[in-house]
VOLUM-224972 format. One line per 10 residues: number of its first residue (from 1); for each residue y, z, x of C-alpha. Coordinates in nm, 2 decimals. Layout:
NUM = Y/Z/X  ...;
% end
This chain:
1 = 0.92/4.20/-1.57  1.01/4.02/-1.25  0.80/4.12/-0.95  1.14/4.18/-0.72  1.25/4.44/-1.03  0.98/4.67/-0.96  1.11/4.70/-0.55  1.48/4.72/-0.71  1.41/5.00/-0.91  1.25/5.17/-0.66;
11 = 1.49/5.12/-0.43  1.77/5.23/-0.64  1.59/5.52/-0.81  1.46/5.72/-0.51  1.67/5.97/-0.38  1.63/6.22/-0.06  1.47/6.45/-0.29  1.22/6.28/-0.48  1.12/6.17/-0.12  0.75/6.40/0.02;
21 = 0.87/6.59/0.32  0.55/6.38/0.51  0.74/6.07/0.47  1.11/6.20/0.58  0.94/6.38/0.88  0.74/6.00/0.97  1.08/5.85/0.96  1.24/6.06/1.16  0.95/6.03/1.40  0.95/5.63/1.43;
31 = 1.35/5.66/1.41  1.36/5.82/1.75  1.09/5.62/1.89  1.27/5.30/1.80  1.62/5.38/1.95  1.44/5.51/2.28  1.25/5.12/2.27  1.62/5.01/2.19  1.75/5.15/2.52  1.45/5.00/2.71;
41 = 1.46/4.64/2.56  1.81/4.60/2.63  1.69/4.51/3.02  1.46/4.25/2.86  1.54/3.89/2.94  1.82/3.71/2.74  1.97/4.04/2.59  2.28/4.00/2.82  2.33/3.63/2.71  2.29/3.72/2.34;
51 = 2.54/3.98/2.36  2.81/3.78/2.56  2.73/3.53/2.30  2.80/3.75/2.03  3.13/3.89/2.18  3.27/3.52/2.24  3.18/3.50/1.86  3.46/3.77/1.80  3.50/3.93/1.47  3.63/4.27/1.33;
61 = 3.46/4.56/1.54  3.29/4.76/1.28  2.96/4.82/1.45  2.86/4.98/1.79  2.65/4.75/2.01  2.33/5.01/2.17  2.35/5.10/2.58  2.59/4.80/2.61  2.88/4.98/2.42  3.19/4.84/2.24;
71 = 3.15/4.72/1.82  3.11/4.42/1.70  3.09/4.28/1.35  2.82/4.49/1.11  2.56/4.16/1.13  2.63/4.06/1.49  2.55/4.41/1.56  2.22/4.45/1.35  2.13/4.12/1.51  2.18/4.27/1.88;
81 = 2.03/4.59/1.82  1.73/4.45/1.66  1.62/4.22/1.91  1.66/4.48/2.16  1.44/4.75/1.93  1.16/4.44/1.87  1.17/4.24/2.27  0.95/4.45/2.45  0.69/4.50/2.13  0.70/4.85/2.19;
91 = 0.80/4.93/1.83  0.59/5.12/1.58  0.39/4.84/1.35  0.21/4.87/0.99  -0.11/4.71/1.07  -0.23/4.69/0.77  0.12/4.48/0.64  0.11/4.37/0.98  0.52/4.42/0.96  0.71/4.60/1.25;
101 = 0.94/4.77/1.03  1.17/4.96/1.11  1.32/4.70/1.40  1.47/4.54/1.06  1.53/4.83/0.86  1.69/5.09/1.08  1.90/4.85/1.26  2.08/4.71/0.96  2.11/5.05/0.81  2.30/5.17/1.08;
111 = 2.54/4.89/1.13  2.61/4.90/0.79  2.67/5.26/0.76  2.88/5.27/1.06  3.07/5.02/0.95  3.13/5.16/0.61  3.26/5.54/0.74  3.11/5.89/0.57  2.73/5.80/0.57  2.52/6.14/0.57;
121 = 2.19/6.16/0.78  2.05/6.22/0.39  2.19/5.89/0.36  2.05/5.71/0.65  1.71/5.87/0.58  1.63/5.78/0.26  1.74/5.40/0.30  1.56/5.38/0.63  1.27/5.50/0.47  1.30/5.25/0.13;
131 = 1.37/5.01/0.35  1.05/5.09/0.58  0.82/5.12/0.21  1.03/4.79/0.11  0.91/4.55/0.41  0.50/4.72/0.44  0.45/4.70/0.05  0.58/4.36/0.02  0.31/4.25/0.32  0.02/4.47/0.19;
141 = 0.02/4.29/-0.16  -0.11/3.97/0.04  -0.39/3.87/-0.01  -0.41/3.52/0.19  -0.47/3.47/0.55  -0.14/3.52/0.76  0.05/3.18/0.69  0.37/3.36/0.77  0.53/3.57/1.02  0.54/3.88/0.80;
151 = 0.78/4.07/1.02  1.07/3.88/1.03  0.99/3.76/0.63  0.92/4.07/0.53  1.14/4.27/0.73  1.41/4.06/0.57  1.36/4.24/0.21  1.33/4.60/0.43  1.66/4.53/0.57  1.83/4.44/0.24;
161 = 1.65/4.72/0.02  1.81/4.96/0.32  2.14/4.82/0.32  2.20/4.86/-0.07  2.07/5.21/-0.04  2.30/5.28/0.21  2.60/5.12/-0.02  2.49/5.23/-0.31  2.43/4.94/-0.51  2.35/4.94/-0.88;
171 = 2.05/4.76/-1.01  2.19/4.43/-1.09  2.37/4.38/-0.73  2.02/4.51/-0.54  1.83/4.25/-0.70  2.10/3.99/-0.66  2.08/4.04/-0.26  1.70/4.05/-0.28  1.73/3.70/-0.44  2.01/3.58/-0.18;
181 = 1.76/3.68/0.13  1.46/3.54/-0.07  1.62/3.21/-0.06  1.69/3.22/0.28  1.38/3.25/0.42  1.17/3.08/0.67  0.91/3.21/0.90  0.70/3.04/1.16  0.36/3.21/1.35  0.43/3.12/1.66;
191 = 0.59/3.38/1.81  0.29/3.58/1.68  0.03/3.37/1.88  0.23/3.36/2.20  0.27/3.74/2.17  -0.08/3.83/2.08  -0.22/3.93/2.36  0.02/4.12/2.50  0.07/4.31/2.21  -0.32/4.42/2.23;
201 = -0.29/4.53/2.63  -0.04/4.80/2.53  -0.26/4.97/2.23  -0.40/5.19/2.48  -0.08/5.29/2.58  0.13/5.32/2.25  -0.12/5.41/2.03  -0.34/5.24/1.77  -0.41/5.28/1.43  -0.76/5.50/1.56;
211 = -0.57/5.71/1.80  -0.16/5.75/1.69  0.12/5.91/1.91  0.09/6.25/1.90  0.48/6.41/1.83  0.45/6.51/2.20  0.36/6.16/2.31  0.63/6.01/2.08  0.90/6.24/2.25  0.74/6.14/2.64;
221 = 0.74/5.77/2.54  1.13/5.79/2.42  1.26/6.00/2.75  1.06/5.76/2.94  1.23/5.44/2.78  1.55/5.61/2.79  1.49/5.59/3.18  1.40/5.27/3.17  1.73/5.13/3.01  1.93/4.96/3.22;
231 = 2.28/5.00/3.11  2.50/5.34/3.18  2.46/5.57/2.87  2.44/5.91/2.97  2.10/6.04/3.03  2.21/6.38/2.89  2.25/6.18/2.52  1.87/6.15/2.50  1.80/6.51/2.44  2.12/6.55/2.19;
241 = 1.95/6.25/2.00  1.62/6.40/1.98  1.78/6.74/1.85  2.02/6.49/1.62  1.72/6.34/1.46  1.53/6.59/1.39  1.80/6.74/1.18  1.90/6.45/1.05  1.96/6.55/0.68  2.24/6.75/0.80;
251 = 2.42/6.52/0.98  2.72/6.43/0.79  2.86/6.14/0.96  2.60/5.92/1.11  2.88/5.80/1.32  2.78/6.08/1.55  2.47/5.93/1.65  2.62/5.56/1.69  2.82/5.74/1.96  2.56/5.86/2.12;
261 = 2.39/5.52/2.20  2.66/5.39/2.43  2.79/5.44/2.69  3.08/5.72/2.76  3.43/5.60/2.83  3.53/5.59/3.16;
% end
């Protein structure tokens, strides 16, 4: 058997149910805390450009664009959303895949499921969460020194395994986009170096893999980024997202919460 079957079956096979109720509820958890860090790293420095960038590429708005509002194409939107979730290196990381993954997973999933119309939160959660056990497997299994920088290489497979979850794709047609993003891979260290340091000052403050968030802390840490974003999305939106979330598996259109991350119509 080829190694990639083994992550296509799972990813195909596992349903909401078959899923523990630990690992819905930690998704929901890091779910939350990576759209507050969304709102907060869309301040960070060359967010404004990308996005003005991305808008002069033009394309068929399928996708909303977080705090800075409007839709853009599904990928131009993952793209936007995800370097605003990653920036600040706020996001939740697996240390021991050394992979930050939901920043991949979660916002391809979403574009995707916007874009497509009728997704259930069951929907989103379960391919959120393949995605998430996609990306931290695949960088647990190695066993070399770090000669690649596992998040974006590694996230890459996450955000595939959660977009064919979240389309439904059969076997064959999972495996073949595992092979497509396989073949487009590259992955160089040094944003990992320059980063390094800073990543280690904020332990204290985000947690470590000693001393994790607390739910409490989690919920204090997204009202505080929610703040902290720059762009006008109503501060009201931050407590119907926490109460979205944590019912997520009843959500039936996860349009709902796309709607919630930008900013009302005037």
């Amino acid at each position: 058997m080829d190694a990639i079957q083994r992550f296509t079956e799972n990813i195909v096979c596992t349903t909401y149910e078959t899923l523990p109720a630990s690992a819905l509820a930690a998704t929901k958890t890091f779910i939350l805390d990576t759209l507050g860090v969304c709102v907060a790293g869309s301040t960070a420095p060359g967010v404004s450009a990308l996005v003005k960038l991305l808008r002069c590429w033009g394309g068929t708005p399928e996708s909303s664009l977080c705090t800075y509002g409007g839709k853009l194409p599904a990928p131009w939107a993952a793209m936007a959303n995800s370097v605003m979730m990653h920036n600040l290196e706020f996001d939740c990381v697996h240390d021991l895949a050394v992979v930050h993954p939901f920043t991949t997973a979660l916002p391809a999933a979403l574009a995707v499921a916007e874009a497509q119309g009728g997704v259930s939160g069951k929907t989103l959660l379960t391919a959120v969460t393949v995605g998430v056990d996609t990306s931290t497997r695949i960088g647990m299994s190695s066993r070399a020194r770090m000669r690649f920088f596992r998040p974006g290489v590694c996230g890459a497979f996450g955000a595939t395994a959660a977009v064919a979850k979240v389309m439904g794709c059969n076997l064959e047609t999972t495996t073949r986009a595992m092979g497509l993003v396989y073949s487009q891979l590259c992955g160089t260290l040094q944003s990992h170096h320059d980063g390094r340091q800073y990543s280690k000052r904020l332990d204290a403050v985000l947690g470590s893999p000693e001393k994790p968030l607390s739910r409490t802390a989690h919920l204090h840490k997204f009202r505080r980024c929610w703040q902290h974003g720059g762009q006008p999305t109503p501060a009201g939106n931050a407590d119907r997202i926490i109460d979205l979330v944590e019912h997520l598996e009843d959500v039936s259109n996860i349009g709902e919460l796309c709607r919630l991350l930008v900013p009302s119509p005037l």
